[in-house]
Phi, psi and omega in degrees: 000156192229114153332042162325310171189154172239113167198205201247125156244127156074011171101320191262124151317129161261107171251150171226116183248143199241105177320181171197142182219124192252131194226122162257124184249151141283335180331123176251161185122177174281176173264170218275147196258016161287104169321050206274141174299157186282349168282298152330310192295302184238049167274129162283161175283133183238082178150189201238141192276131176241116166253172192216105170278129173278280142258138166256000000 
């Protein structure tokens, strides 16, 4: 969770938090040595991603 902003309505303190959702790899290997564009980046993925949630 992330602290965003703080302040006062009406007299009562106001939080606004925001989640992050963080993923831990074990991945071994090289990383990959391709140079990709910021269009590339925030391109969706088009296909399914396979994981092992370990702890939640």
């Amino acid at each position: 969770m992330v602290l965003t902003k703080v302040y006062k309505n009406q007299g009562q303190l106001m939080l606004e938090i925001h989640p992050i959702h963080i993923i831990l790899t074990n991945e071994k290997g090289n990383p990959d040595s391709k140079a990709y564009s910021a269009d590339e980046l925030k391109a969706p993925i088009n296909g399914d991603i396979r994981f092992t949630t370990v702890i939640e």
